[in-house]
N, C-alpha and C positions, 0 to 999 in steps of 0.2 A: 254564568254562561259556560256552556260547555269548552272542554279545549282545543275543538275540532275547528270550534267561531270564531274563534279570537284571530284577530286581524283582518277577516273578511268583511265589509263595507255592508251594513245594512243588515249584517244575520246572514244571509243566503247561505249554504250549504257548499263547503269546499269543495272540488271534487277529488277525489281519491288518489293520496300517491300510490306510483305502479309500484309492488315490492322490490326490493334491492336482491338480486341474486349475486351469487358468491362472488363472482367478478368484480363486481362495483356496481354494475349498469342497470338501471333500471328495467324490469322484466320485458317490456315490447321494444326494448331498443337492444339491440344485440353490439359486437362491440366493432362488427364491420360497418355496421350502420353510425357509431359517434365517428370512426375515420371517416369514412365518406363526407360526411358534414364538414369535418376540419378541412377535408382535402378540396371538398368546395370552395371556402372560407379563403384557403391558403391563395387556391388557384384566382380568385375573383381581386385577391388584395396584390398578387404577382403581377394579373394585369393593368389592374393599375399603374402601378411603378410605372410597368413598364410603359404605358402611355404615356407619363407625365416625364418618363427619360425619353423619349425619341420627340415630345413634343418641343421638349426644353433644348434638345441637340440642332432640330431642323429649325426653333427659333434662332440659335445662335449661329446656325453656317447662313441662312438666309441674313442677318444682320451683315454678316463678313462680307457677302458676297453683295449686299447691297451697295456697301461703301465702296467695296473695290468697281463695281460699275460704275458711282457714280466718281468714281476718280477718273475712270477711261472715260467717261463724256468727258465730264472738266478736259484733260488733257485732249482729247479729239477738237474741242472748240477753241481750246488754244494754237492745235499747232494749225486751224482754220484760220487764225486769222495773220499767224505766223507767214502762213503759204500767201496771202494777200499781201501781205508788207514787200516779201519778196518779189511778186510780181508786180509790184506798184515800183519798186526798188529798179527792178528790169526795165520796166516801162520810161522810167524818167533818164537814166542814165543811158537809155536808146535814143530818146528825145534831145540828148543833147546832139545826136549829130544828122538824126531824121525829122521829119516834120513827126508832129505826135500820133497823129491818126495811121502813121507807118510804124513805129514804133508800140503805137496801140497793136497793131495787128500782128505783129512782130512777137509780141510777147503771147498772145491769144495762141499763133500754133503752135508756139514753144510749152505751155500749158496743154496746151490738144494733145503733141507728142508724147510728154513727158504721159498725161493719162491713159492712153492708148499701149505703151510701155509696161506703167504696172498693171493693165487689164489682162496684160500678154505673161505677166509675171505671174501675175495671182491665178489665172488658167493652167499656164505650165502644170502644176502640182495634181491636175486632175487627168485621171487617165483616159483613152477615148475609148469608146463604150463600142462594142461589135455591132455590126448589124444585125435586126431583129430574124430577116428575111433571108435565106439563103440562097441564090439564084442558080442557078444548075448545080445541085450538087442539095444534100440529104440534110433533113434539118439533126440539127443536135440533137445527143440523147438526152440531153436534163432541157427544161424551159430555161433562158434566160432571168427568170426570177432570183433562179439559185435553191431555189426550196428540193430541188434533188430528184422532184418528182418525172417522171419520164412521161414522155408525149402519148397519147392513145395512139392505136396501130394506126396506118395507114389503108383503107376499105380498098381493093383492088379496082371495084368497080362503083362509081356513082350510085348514091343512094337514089331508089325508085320513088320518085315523087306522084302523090296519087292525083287521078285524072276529078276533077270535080265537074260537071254542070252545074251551070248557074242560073 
């Protein structure tokens, strides 16, 4: 057997290596064309990584931040029933010197107040919002949105609206 065959399956006919010019690189491949390949190669195996690090990062802060919610339920439904004891607490030590059903009601606005207090607490913190509409007097130069944009003119005169038959 020739030494062109040897190693090809069945006989078939090898096909031809390209010649090696002085560089190294095989004649139809020049040598910006092997970078280019590497810098494929490099770029496709960098995104990976980089996938499998932001995926492994947002597994582990999601894990973090799973636990720490489910410790703020936990504690939210403790200090629920916390807030029960106490009003059950209020309620009976009212009872001792009012009928219960006064004592009941007793504690119910004392509860009302105290919620209506942190509703007024927890509003506090937000600012109040201007009105949309400004009544005698030129509307603002930016839209309320805040995007900066300024309002179209104002027409001097009413747009002419056309007469139709019907």
């Amino acid at each position: 057997m020739p030494p062109s065959l040897v190693g090809v399956p069945g006989g078939a006919q090898a096909p031809p290596a390209l010649p090696a010019v002085p560089g190294g690189y095989p004649e139809g491949m020049d040598r910006l064309d092997h970078l280019e390949h590497l810098d494929k190669h490099l770029v496709e195996e960098l995104a990976q990584v980089a996938r499998e690090t932001v995926r492994d990062e947002l597994r582990e802060q999601s894990r973090k931040r799973r636990r720490t919610a489910m410790l703020y339920a936990a504690s939210g439904a403790v200090a629920l029933y916390a807030g029960g004891a106490v009003a059950l607490a209020v309620g009976l030590a009212l009872a001792t010197a009012l009928p219960g059903w006064a004592a009941a009601l007793i504690t119910a606005v004392l509860l009302g107040a105290l919620a209506y207090c942190l509703r007024g607490a927890a509003h506090s913190g937000h600012r109040q919002h201007p009105p949309q509409h400004v009544v005698g007097g030129a509307p603002p130069a930016t839209p309320p949105t805040g995007l900066g944009m300024p309002y179209p003119p104002m027409p001097q005169t009413p747009p002419e609206t056309p007469h139709h038959r019907a």
